[in-house]
Backbone as a ProteinNet text record, in pm:
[ID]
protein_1_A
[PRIMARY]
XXXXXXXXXXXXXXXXXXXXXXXXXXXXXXXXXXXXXXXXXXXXXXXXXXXXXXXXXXXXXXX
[TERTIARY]
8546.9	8551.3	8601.1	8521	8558.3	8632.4	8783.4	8816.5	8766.1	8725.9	8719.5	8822.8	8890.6	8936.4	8894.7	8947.1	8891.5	8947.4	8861.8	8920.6	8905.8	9026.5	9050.3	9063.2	8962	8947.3	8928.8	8971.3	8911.1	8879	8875.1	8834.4	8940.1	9026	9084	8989.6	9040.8	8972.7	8943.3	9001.3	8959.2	8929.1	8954	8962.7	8953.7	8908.1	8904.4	9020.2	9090.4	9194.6	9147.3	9256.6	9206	9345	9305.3	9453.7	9376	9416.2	9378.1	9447.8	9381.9	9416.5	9497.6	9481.8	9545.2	9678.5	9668.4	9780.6	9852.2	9878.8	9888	9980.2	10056.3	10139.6	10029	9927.4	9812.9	9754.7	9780.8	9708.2	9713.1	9534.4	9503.9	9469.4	9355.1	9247	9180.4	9057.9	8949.5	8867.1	8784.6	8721.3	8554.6	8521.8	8399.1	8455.2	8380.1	8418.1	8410.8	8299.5	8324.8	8395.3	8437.2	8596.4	8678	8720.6	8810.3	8829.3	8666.3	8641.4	8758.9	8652.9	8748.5	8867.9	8964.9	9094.8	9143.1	9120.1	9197.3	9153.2	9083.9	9060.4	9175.2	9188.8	9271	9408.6	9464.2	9557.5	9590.5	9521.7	9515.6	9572.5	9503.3	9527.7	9666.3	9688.4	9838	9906.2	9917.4	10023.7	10033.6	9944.4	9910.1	9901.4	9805.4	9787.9	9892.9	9976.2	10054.6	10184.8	10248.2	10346.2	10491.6	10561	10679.7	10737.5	10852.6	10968.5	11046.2	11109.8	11195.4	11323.1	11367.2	11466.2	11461.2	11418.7	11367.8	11515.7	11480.7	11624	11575.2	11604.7	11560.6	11662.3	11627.1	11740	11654.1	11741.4	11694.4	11714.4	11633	11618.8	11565.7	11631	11607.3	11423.3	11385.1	11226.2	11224.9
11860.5	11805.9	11661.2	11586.2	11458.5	11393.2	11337	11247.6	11122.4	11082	10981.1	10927.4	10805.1	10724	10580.2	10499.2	10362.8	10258.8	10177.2	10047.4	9953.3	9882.3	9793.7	9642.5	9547.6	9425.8	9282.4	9200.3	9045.6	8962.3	8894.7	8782.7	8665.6	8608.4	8509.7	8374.9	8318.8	8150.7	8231.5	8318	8387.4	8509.9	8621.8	8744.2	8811.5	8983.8	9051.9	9132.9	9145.6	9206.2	9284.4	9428.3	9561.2	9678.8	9684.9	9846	9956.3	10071	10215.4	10203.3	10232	10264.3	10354.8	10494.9	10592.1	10586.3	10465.5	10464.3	10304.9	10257.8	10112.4	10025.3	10121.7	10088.7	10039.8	10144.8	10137.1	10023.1	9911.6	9764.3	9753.5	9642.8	9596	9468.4	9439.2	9308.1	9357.9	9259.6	9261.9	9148.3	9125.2	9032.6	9041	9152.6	9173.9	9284.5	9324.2	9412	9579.3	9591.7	9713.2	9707.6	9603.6	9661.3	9618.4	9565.7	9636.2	9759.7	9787.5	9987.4	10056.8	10044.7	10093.6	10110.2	9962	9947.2	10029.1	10073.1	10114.7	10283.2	10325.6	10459.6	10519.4	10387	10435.4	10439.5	10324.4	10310.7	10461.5	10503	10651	10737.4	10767.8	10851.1	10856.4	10752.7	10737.4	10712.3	10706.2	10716.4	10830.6	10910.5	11034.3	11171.1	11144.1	11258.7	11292.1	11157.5	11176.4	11247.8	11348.1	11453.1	11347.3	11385.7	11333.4	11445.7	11460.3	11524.1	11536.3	11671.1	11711.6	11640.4	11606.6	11522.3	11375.7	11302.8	11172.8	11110.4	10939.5	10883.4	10755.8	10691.7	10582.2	10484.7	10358.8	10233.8	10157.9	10082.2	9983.8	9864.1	9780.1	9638.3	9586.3	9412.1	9325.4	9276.7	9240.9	9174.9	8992.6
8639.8	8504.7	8510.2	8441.3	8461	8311.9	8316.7	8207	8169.6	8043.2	7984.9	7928.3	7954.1	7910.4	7846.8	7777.3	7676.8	7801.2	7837.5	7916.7	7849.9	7804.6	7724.9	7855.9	7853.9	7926.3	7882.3	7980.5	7936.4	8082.3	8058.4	8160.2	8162	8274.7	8241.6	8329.7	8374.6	8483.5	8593.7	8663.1	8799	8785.1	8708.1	8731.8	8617	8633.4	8534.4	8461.1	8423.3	8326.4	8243.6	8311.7	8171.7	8214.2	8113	8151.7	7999	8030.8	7983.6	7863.5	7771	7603.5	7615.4	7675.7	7642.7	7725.3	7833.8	7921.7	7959.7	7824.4	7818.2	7960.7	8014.6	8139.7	8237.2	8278.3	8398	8353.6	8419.9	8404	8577.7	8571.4	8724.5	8666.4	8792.1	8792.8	8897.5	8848.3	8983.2	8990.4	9091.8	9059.6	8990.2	8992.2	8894.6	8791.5	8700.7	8649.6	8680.9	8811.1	8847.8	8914.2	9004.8	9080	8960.6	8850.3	8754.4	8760.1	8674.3	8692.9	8803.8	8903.3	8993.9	9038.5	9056.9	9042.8	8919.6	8836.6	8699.8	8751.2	8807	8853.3	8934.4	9058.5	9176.4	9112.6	9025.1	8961.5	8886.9	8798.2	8710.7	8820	8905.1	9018.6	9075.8	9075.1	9183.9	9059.6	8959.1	8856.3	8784.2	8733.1	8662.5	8755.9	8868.9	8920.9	9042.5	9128.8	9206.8	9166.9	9297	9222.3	9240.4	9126.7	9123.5	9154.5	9267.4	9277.9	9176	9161.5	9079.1	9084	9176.9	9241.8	9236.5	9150.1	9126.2	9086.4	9104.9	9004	8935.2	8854.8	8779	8760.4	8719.8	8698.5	8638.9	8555.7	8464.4	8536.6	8497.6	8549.6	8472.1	8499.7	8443.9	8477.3	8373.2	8370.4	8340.3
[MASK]
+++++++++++++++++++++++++++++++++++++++++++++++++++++++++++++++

């Protein structure tokens, strides 16, 4: 079964820019727009589908 998600994109001077509607964090680039596509796939994957340990820890930081 395959998910659909909305890819929200633009174009800046070099590169393509887009990150997932439903997952406004998952932002890439690429340099065409199917490797956008793509990059925003692998991205999904390793953020959504990778297992987090129960045993995890978090910290705030400065941006």
């Amino acid at each position: 079964m395959s998910n659909k998600l909305t890819m929200i994109y633009w174009k800046n001077e070099k590169f393509w820019l887009g990150k997932l509607k439903e997952y406004p964090e998952i932002m890439t680039q690429g340099e065409s727009l199917e490797e956008l596509e793509e990059n925003l796939r692998d991205a999904y994957h390793e953020m959504i589908l990778e297992d987090v340990p129960s045993q995890y820890q978090s910290k705030l930081i400065a941006v």
